[in-house]
N, C-alpha and C positions, 0 to 999 in steps of 0.2 A: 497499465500495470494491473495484474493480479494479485489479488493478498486471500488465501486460505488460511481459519483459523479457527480457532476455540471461541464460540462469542462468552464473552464478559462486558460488566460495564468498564466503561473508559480506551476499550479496544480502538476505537477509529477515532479516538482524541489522538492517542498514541502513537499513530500511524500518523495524523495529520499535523501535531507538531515535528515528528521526523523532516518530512517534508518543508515546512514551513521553518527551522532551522538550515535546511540545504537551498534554501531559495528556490521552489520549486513550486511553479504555480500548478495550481488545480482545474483544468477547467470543468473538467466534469467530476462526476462520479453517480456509481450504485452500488447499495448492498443489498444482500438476499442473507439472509438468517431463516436456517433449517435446523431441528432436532441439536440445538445447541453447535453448530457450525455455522462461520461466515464467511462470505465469500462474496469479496470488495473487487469491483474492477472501478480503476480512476485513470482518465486522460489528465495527463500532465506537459507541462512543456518547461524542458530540459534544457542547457546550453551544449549540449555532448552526453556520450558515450560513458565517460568517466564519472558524469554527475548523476547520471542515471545508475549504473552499479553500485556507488557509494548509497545511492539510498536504499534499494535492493539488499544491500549487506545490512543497515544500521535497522530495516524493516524485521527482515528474518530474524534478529537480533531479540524484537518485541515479546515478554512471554504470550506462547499462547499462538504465535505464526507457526504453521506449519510450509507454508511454499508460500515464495514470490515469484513471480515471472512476468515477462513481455505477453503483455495478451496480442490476439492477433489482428489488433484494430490498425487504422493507418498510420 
C-alpha cells in the first residue's frame, strides 16, 4: 500500500492504528518526507480483498491523505 500526504506529527501513528484496529499485520514499511509531503509505502498481509479496501477507505479518511493505493509490489 501507498499513503500520500501532508507530513505532520502523529501522521503514521494514524495510519498504523488504522490498521492495527482492522487486524492488519505490517510487515514492512518506508517513509520518505520531502518539502513537507510524505509518502509511506507498507507491506501488509490482508485476509482478502474486502479487508484491504475497508482500510484504503478508513486511511483516506486521515486528515492530511491525499491518495491511497496498491503499490506495485508482489
Amino acid at each position: 500500500m501507498e499513503v500520500f500526504a501532508s507530513d505532520r506529527p502523529g501522521l503514521l501513528r494514524d495510519i498504523t492504528e488504522v490498521l492495527s484496529r482492522e487486524k492488519i499485520n505490517v510487515t514492512a514499511a518506508h517513509t520518505h518526507n520531502r518539502r513537507e509531503r510524505a509518502h509511506m509505502r507498507f507491506t501488509l498481509q490482508v485476509t482478502g480483498i474486502d479487508q484491504m479496501q475497508r482500510a484504503f477507505t478508513l486511511i483516506g479518511e486521515i486528515p492530511g491523505v491525499t491518495a491511497v493505493h496498491r503499490s506495485g509490489g508482489a
